[in-house]
Structure formats: C-alpha cells, structure tokens
C-alpha positions in Angstrom: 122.3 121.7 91.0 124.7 123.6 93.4 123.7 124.3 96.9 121.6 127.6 97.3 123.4 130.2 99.0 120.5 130.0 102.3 120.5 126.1 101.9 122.7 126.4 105.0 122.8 128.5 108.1 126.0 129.1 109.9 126.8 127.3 112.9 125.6 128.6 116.2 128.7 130.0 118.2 131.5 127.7 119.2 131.5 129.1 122.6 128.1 126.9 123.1 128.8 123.5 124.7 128.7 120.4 123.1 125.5 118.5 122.8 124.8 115.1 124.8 125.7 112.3 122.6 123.0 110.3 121.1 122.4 107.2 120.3 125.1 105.3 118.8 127.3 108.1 119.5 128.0 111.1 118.2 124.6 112.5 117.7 123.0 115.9 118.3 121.3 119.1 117.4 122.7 121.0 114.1 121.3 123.9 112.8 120.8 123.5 109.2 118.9 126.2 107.6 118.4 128.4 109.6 116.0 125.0 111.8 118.0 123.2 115.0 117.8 119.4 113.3 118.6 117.1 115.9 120.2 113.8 114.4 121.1 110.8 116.5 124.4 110.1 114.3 127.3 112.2 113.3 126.2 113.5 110.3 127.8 113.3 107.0 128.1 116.4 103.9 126.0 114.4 102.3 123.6 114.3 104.6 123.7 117.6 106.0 123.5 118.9 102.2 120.5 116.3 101.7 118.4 117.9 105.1 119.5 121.7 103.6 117.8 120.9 100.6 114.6 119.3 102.2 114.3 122.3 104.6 115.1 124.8 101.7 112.2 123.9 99.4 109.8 123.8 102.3 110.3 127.1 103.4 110.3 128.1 99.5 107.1 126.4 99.6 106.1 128.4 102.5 106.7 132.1 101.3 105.6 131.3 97.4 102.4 128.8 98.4 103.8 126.0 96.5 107.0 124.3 95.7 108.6 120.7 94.5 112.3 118.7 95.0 113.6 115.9 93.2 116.7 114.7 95.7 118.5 112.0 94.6 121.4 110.4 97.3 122.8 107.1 96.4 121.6 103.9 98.9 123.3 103.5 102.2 123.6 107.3 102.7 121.0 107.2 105.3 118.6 109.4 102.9 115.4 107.9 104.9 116.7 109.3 108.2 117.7 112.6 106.8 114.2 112.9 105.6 112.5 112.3 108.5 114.8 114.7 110.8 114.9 117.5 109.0 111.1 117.5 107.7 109.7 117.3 111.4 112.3 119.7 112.5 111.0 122.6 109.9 107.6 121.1 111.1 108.0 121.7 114.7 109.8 124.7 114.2 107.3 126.1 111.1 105.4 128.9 113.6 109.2 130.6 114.1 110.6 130.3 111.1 112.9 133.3 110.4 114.6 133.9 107.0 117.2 131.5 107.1 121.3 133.4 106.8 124.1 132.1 104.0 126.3 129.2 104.9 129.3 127.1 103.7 127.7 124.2 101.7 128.9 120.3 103.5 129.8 119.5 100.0 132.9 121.2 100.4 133.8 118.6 102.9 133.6 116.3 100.2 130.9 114.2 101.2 132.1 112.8 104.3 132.1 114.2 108.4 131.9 118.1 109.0 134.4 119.3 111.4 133.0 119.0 114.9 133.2 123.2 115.6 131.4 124.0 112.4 128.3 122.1 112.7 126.7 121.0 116.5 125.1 122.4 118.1 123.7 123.0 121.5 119.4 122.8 122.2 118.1 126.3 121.6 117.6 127.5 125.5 113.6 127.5 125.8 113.1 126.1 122.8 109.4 124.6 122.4 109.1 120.8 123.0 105.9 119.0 122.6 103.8 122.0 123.1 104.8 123.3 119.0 103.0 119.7 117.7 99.3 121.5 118.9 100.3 125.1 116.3 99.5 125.1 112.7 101.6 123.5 110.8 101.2 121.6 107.6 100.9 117.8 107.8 103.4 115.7 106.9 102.7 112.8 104.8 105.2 110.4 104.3 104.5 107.5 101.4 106.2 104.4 100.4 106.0 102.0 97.7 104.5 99.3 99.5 100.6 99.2 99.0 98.9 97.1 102.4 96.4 94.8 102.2 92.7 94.9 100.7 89.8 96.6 102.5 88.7 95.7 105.8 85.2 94.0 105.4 83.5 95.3 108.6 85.1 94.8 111.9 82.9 93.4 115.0 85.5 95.6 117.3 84.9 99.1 115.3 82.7 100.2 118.3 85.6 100.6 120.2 87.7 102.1 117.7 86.8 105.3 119.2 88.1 103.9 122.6 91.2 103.0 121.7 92.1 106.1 119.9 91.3 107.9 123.0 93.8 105.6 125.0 95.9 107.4 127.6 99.0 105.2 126.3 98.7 106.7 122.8 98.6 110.4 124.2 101.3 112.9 124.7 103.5 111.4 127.5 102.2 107.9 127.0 104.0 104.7 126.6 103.1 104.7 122.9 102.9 108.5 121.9 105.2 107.8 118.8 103.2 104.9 117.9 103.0 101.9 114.7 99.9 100.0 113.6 101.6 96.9 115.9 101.3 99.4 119.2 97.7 100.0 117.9 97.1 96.0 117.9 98.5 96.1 120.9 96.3 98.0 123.1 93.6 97.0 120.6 93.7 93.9 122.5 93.3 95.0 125.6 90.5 97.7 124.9 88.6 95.4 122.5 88.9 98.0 119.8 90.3 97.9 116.0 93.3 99.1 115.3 92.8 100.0 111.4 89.6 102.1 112.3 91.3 103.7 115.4 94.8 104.4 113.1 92.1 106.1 111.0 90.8 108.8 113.6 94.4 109.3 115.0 95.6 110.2 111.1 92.8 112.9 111.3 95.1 115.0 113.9 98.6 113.4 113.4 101.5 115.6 111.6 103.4 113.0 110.5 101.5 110.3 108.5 103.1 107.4 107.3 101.1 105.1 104.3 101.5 103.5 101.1 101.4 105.8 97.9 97.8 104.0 96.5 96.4 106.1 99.8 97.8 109.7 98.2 97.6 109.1 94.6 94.1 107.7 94.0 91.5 110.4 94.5 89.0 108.0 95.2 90.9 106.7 98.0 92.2 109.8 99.3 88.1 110.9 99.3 87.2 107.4 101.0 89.6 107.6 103.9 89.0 111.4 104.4 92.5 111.6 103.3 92.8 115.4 102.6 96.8 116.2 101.1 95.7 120.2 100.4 98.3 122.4 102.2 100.3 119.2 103.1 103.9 118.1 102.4 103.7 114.7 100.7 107.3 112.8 100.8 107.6 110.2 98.5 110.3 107.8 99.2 112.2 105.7 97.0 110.3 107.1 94.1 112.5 106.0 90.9 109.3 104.3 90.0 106.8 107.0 90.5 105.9 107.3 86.6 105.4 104.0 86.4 103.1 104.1 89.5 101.4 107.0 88.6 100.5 105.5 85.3 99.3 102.6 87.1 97.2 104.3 89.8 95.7 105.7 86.5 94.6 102.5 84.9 92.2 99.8 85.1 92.2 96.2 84.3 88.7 94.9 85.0 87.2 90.9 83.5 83.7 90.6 82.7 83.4 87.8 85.5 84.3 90.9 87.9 81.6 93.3 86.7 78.9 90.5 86.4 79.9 89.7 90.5 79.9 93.7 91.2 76.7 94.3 88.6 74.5 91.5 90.9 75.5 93.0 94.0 74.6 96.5 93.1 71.3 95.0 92.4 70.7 93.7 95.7 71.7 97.0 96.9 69.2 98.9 94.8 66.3 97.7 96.3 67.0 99.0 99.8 65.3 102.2 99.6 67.5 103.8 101.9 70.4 103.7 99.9 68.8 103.3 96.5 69.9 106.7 95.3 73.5 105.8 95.7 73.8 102.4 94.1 70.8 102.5 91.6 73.0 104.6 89.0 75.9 103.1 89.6 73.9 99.6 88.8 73.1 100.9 85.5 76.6 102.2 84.4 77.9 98.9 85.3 75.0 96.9 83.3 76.3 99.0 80.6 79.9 98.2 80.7 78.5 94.4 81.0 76.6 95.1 77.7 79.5 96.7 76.0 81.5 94.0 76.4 78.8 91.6 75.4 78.8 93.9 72.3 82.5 93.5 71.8 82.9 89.8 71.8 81.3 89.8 68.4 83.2 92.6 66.8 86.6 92.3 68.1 90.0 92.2 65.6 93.0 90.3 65.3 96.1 91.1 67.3 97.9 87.8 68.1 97.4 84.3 68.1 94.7 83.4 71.0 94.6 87.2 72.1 92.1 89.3 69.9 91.6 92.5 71.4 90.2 96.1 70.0 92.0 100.0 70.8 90.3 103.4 71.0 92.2 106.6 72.3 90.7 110.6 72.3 87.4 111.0 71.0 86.6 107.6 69.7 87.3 106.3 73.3 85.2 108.5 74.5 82.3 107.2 72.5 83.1 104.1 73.7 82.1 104.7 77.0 79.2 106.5 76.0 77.5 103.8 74.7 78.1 102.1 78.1 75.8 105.2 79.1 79.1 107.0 81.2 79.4 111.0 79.6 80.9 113.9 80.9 77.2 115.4 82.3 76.7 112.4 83.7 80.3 111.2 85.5 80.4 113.5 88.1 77.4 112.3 89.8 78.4 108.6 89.3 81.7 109.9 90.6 80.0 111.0 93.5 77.7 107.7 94.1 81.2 105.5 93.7 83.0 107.4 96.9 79.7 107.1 99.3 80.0 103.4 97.9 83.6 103.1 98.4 83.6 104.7 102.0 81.0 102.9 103.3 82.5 99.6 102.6 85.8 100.9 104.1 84.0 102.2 107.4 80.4 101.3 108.2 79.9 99.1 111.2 79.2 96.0 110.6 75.5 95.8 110.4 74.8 98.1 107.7 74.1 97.2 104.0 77.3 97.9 102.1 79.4 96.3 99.2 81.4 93.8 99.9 85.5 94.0 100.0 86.1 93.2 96.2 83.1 94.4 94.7 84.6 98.0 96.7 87.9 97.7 95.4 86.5 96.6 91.7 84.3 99.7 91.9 87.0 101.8 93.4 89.9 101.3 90.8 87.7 101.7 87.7 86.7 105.1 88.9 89.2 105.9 90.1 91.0 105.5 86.5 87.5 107.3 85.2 88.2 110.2 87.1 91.0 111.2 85.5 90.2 110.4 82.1 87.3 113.0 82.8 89.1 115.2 84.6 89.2 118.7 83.4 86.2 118.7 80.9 88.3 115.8 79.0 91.7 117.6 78.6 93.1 114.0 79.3 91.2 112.0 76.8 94.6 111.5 74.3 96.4 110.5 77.4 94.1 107.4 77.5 93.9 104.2 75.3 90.6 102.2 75.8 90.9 98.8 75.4 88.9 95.7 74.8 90.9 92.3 75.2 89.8 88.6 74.9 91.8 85.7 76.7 91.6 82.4 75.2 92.2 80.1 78.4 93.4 76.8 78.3 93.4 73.7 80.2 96.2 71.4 79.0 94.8 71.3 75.1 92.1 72.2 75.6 90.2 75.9 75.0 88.1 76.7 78.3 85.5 80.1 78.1 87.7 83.0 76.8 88.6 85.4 79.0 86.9 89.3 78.5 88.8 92.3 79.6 88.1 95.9 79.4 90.8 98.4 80.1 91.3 101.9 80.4 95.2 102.5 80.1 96.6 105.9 81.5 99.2 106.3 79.0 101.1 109.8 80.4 102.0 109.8 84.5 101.8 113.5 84.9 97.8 113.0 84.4 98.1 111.2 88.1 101.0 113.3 89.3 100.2 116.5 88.6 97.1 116.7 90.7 99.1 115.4 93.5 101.7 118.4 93.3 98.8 121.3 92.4 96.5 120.2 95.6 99.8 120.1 97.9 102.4 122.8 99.6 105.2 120.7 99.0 106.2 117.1 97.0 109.6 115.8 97.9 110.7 112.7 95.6 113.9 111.2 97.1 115.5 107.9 95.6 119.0 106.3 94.7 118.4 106.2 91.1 116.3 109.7 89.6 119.0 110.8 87.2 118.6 112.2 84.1 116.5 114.7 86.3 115.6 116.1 83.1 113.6 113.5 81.8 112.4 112.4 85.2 110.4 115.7 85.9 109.3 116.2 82.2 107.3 112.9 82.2 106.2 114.3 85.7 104.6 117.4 84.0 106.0 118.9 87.4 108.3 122.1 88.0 110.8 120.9 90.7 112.6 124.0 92.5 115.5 121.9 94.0 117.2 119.3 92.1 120.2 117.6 94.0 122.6 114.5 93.0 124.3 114.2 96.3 128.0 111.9 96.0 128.0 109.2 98.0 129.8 108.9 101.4 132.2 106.9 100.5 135.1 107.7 98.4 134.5 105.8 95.1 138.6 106.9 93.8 140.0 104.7 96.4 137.0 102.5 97.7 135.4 101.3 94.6 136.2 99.4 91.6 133.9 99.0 88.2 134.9 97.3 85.3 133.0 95.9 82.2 134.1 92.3 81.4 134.0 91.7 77.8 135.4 88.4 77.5 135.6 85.3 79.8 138.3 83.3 81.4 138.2 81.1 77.9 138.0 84.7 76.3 134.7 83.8 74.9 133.2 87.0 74.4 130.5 88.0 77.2 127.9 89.3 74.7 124.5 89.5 76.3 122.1 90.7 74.2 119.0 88.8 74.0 120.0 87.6 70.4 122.7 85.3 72.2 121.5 85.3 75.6 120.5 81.6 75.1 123.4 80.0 73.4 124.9 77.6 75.6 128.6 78.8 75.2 127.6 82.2 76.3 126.1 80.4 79.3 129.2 78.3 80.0 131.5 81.2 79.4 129.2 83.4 82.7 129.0 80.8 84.9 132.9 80.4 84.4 133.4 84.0 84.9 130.8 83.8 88.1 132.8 80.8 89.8 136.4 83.2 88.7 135.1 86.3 90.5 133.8 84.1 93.5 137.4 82.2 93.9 139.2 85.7 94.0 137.1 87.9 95.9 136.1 87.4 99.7 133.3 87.5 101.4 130.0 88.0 99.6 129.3 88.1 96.1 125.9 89.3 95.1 125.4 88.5 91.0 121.7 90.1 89.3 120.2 88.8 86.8 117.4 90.4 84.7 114.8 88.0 85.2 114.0 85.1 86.9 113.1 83.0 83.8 116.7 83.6 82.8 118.1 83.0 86.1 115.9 79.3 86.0 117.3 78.9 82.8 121.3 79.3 83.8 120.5 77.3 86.6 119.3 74.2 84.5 121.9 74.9 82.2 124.9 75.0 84.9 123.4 71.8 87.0 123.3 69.7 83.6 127.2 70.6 82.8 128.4 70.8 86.1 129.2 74.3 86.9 126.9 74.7 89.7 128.6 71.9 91.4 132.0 73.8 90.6 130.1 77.6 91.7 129.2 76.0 95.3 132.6 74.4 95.5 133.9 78.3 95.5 131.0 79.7 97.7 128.0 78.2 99.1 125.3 79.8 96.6 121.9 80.9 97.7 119.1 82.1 95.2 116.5 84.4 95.4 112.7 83.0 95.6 110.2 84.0 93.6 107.3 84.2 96.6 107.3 87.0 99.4 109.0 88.6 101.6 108.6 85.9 104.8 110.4 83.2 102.1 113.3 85.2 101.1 113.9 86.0 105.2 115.3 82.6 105.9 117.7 82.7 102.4 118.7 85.6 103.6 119.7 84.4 107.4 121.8 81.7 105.7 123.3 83.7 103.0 124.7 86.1 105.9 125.6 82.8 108.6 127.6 81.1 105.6 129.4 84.6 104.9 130.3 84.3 108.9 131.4 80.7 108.3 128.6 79.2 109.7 128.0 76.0 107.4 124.3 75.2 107.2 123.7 71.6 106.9 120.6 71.0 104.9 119.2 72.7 101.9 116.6 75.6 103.2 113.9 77.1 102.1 112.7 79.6 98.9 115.5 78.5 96.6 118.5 78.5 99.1 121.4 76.3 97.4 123.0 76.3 100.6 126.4 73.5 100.7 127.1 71.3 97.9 127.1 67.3 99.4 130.7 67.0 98.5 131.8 70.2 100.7 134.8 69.5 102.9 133.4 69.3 106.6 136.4 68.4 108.6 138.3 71.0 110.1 135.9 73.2 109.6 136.7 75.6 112.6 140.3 75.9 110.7 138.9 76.8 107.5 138.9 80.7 106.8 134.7 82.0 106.1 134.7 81.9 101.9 132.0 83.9 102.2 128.8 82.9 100.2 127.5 83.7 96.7 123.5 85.3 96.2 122.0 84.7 93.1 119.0 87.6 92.6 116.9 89.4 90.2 117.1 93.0 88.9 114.1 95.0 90.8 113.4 92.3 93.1 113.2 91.9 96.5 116.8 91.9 97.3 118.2 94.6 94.9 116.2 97.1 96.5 115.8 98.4 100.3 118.9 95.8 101.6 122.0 97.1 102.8 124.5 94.4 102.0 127.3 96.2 104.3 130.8 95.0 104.3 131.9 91.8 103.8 128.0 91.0 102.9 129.0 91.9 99.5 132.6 92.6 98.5 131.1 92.5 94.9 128.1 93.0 92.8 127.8 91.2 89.4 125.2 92.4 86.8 124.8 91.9 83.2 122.4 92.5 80.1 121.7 96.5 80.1 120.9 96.4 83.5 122.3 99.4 86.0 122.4 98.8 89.1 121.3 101.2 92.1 
C-alpha cells in the first residue's frame, strides 16, 4: 500500500539549527507526522516510512476509537527501533496531537538516507519532557515471542515487593528510571524485596510495557496478572507466527496423570472452608474430565498403529464436555472460580493456601482454551475439535501404561486474535516475513487500516545476488523433494555443491536446512564418504545445537573468531565442528581468514533475530521449499 498523503509532515524550517548528534552519530529529532521523533541514528526512507505508518494508524485509531497495521520491513532495517521511537513519541506527544499536514513520502528516496535539509530537525522550544508521561495517554504494550518461565510459587521476599517498587532509584530522575527485570534484581538485593512481584506493581502505572505474547493473548492470564489491554496499543513484534500462536494460546493438551495430580489437590483445597466456594466446583468439573476419560479408554477407535484416539467438533463436542458436567450455564462461574485460583497462586504470600505452580498453570491453560470455545454463547464451537488420544509408551520392547490425553484444539486463530484487536485502541504486527498480506489478515478475522511492504535498505540490483541451482558440480540434478531427499547421490551431489560455494565465496557461509533430523542425517552421510573432511578443509564448519540458547552462544563466538581467522584449537561445545585434525597450522598469521561455514535449521535459533552483518555471511544456502527471511 502507498504511503497516505498525512503519513508524513513537512520538515520544520531549514532556518532551524541542526540538532546535537546522538549516539553513534548522526542522530536527532525528526518530525514525522506531524510528532518530533527523536532517533539516535540517521534515519533511513525505510525507516522514516516505517515510523509514518506507526504514527499514522495510531492517530487513526485515535479519532475513529479503533484501528489495526500489518507493517512488514525486511530484517536488519532496524524495524524494532523504529517501533519503539516513534510509538513513545505519539505517546508522549498524544495530549497535543494536532491533525498532522501532507508530506513527501521517504520512499521516494528510494529506501536509503533523506537529505539532511528535508528531515531534522531541531527540539520543539518548550516542548514537554518528563512531565507528559503523568497525562492520559494510552498504554503501550510491547510483546514478543518469547514466553518466560513458569509461575512463581510464593516468594519469601513478596513483603517487600511493595518496597522496592517504591525505590527512589526506580523513580523519575533515578539511576534506574528506564529500568529491566535485571535493574529490579538489582536493587531487589539490596531492599530484600522480589523483583517479579515489584515488576508487577510498576506495570500497573508504566506506559511502556514490555512481555511475552502468552501475557496479552490468554484472557486468563491477562485477568490473573491484572493485565487490562482495553484502550491500549498492543505491538506485536516479529509476528509472522501470530496465527500459529494464536491457535495455540487457544488449545490444550492435558494427560490424565495431570488432572489426577490437579483433581487431588483441589480436594485438599476444598475442605478449607475459607476458600471452599472457589475450588469445590472446580474439584468437580475436574473429577469429571477424570471420569470422561476413564469413559473413553474403553470406547476409543483406530487411527494408527499404537495411537488410538477419538474426534468431536460443533455440537457433538459440545456434549462431550457436558457429560464431564462443563455447560454453557454453568462455565462462566467455573470461569470465574479458575481466575481467583489462578491469581492467587501467581500472587498470594507465601503462607496462604493456594495451588501449587503446575497444578495453576494445568488449570490455567485448559480454561483458558475453554473460554473461548464458550465464548459468545458458542459461536466458536465449529472452530474447535475435541479430542481424546491414547499413547502406547514403550520401554525398549516392551508396552508400559498407555498414555491418556484429552485435547481441545483451536482450529481458526482469529477466535484468539480477534478479541485481542476488539478490546484494544490499536494492534501493530510488524515482522520480516507477513506477505501475502491478504491471506495473513483473513486468517486473522482482523481489518488492518495500514498495510506496508517497506524495500529494504540496501539496494538488492547491485548488492545482492539469488540464483536457484538446479544441478551440481557433477550436474546431478539438485531435486529435493522429500521423494529423493534420502538418496545418497542427491546427498553427495549437496554436500559437493556446499564445499563449491564455500571454496569460492569469502567469509561466512550460512547453509539452512529444514530440519535437524535431515541435517543429522547429511552429517552421517558426509562423515562416512568423506565430504565433511573435504567441507572443513574449505571452511571450518560449525553446526547448530539442538538445546538452548546458552549452548548455541559459544558456537556462535567461534563461528565469528574463525571468520576473523582466529583458529580454535579444540572441538567446542553444542555441535561446533570447529578445525579438521589435518588443518594446516603453520604459518598461520600468513594465511588469509577463509572465513567459516554454519550449518543451521530453518526457524531455529539462528535463522531468526541474528544479524549476520558483513563478512559474517557473504552467502545464505537453503534448500527444500524453504524461503528464507
């Protein structure tokens, strides 16, 4: 979509003097719509375009009450930043927010730098500072994909929570006014009080909130952390997986081992008077799911070998769970019992009678997949598939207890997403990879406003080069569909083209594959015949590992040292093939760097949220229908 003709304010006169550099030079105040945006970095059309757009829908948002973007601008265009700037400069500037005058549109520099004269700007001259964060203004939250740990399971320091929230360091003008949940440990040391309670209370008056999506998208987390989005912005960033996690924040997966755990420990909780009328009916609707299961087991059908399972969808599911004694009259005050449940294992002190961490996040996630199958007097039922599954388990030969599941599977991602967009002022989805648009917002069920495919800041003519290789250096045809995905000469004939591309082209290589059982698989294949030997010969080669984050750190750190030229000497951790034994090691110093090679995984840890700059990767390999960001 073209940039709107009030995307883009003119500049303020040239006659104004030029604003102090910033950090890493170059940096400023720009007035983009109409808002003064300050931006440590000389911006780029991209990203001037990018913060128009942001700014744009929020004050559309503003004057209509509601209203949605899908921006998409390609990775390493500094989309993050842009976000941030020009959402907390409409923010601070919302209470004088003027209708916003018709500008030129920074794509018609092509992407890259704006002329100096036609974009910075000077500080408006009495210009509010801190004092416009105490006006009313919506809050801001920004979500990422990363979900944080489980529950906290009572805290001997929550007393002091209070205290530490209250600390003059975290205040206006202190030390940590722009603070992270390491600051909070910080002086959480030193005050005695816990920083996960304390980040709770600050969230209450903060206007920028920063927090994984599960806090935003579940309603029974949102209602168990007090967690209330209506009138907010909610900026959801790299968000090419949203339907997926919408569908997910939809569904539940729950064992019978887990409700038998959950059902004894409602039980316990029953008999305390005091709190009887909370987990009493929520005792019985879990005995019930018990029993249905129990019913199950004996009526189950065939669906493949060692995995029996039974389906109901609309109506029929819907009966399903009525037997298990959960109806529509009845659900909402069981909905009600689960969130006084849920937020009082999330924040009681720790002497009060509560449910434990995973019995809470058990209860939480089946109702919170509940809710929305119930949601509306039912309208949701066909976008639901009920599901009973049995596991046979095995150890070695041998046929352990079978497994029982019971799932509730949200089949359609606007059910989740659309209650996200209705409650708020404003969603912003920003990502690398949203196009087709289309498609993306249909399965959303959402009407986005502002739809923007911003080019990259580079020029692809003259600084890129893509090519599909259909043949190897043998000219063995490079067909990779999963029909001949395992024959050994298609095999050979990659790992030949691999170690070609690796002895012609500097620096890093970074090669995807789409999984890392096919990855293992080259791997054994190329060590039996002797191409990895000839692969690490060209570059050093490092692989991906399959654990977390911490293990792919160190592969990482030697990927980039051998790219300098620094030759590790023994093989490291998480996967890292780091030198071949028979590696030429005199003269070293005189060698030129031949960079290194990085063997990774389609959607894992490395294709995503790395910026593999300059010589760190000179050229990206992929191959079996995958696209790469």
């Amino acid at each position: 979509m073209a940039a709107a003709a009030d995307d883009f304010a003119p500049p303020w006169p040239s006659s104004s003097p030029d604003p102090a550099p910033a950090r890493g030079g170059g940096g400023g105040v720009y007035q983009v719509g109409g808002v003064p945006v300050e931006f440590p970095y000389k911006p780029y059309g991209t990203q001037l375009a990018f913060m128009g757009r942001v700014i744009t829908t929020l004050d559309r948002a503003r004057r209509q009450g509601r209203s949605h973007a899908l921006l998409e601008s390609p990775t390493g265009t500094g989309k993050s930043l842009s976000l941030l700037c020009s959402a907390l400069a409409w923010q601070r500037h919302y209470p004088l927010r003027a209708p916003p005058a018709a500008a030129a549109d920074p794509f018609l520099h092509g992407g890259g730098f704006v002329a100096d004269d036609t974009q910075q700007q000077q500080a408006t001259p009495g210009a509010p500072e801190k004092a416009a964060k105490k006006k009313n203004a919506p809050t801001i939250y920004y979500a990422t994909k990363k979900l944080l740990d489980d529950k906290v399971q009572g805290c001997p320091e929550f007393k002091n929570a209070q205290k530490l929230s209250r600390h003059p360091s975290l205040q206006i003008g202190g030390s940590y006014e722009v603070h992270d949940i390491e600051d909070l440990l910080r002086v959480g040391k030193q005050v005695k009080g816990c920083p996960y309670f304390a980040a709770q209370t600050l969230a209450e008056a903060a206007q920028l909130v920063f927090c994984p999506y599960n806090y935003l998208i579940s309603p029974i987390v949102r209602r168990a952390m007090d967690i209330d989005i209506r009138g907010s912005v909610v900026i959801l960033d790299e968000a090419h997986n949203i339907e997926d996690i919408s569908r997910e924040a939809g569904s539940v997966d729950v064992d019978a081992e887990s409700l038998d755990s959950l059902d004894g420990e409602l039980a316990r909780l029953a008999t305390n008077q005091a709190v009887a009328m909370i987990y009493q009916p929520l005792h019985d609707v879990i005995e019930g799911l018990r029993n249905w299961i129990t019913d199950q087991e004996g009526n189950v059908r065939d669906n493949e070998f060692e995995h029996p399972a039974s389906f109901w969808t609309g109506e029929n599911a819907l009966k399903e769970l009525q037997r298990a004694g959960i109806t529509p009259v009845y659900f909402p005050l069981l909905q009600d019992c689960a969130t006084k449940a849920v937020k009082a294992a999330s924040d009681t002190e720790s002497d009060g009678d509560h449910l434990a961490g995973r019995h809470a996040m058990t209860l939480e996630s089946l109702f919170s997949s509940l809710s929305h199958f119930f949601a509306g007097n039912g309208r949701h039922m066909y976008d639901y598939q009920l599901a009973f599954q049995r596991f046979v388990q095995r150890e070695g030969i041998s046929a352990t207890e079978p497994r029982c599941v019971m799932s509730l599977w949200c089949l359609n991602p606007a059910v989740v997403f659309q209650d996200i967009a209705d409650l708020t002022q404003s969603v912003i989805l920003t990502s690398g990879t949203l196009s087709p648009m289309g498609s993306f917002a249909s399965e959303l069920g959402v009407q986005f406003d502002a739809c923007m495919e911003a080019p990259h800041v580079i020029d692809a003519d003259s600084q890129v080069f893509a090519s599909v290789l259909s043949s190897g250096p043998t000219t063995h045809r490079l067909n990779a569909s999963y029909k001949t995905a395992d024959a050994y000469s298609f095999q050979d004939e990659l790992g030949a083209s691999i170690e070609e591309i690796c002895r012609i082209v500097p620096g890093g290589a970074l090669v995807f594959f789409p999984s890392y059982k096919l990855l293992d698989k080259l791997k054994v294949r190329w060590t039996q015949t002797g191409q990895w030997a000839r692969l690490n010969a060209q570059k050093p080669v490092f692989v991906e590992p399959r654990g977390s984050t911490e293990e792919l750190e160190p592969v990482l750190n030697g990927y980039y040292n051998a790219i300098l030229g620094k030759v590790p000497l023994k093989k490291g951790r998480g996967g890292a093939e780091q030198i071949v034994k028979n590696r030429v090691r005199k003269n070293t110093q005189q060698e030129p760097a031949r960079g290194a090679a990085f063997l990774a995984v389609c959607r894992g840890k490395v294709s995503e949220g790395i910026d593999f700059s300059d010589d760190n990767a000179r050229v990206v390999v992929s191959f079996i229908f995958v696209a790469m960001p």
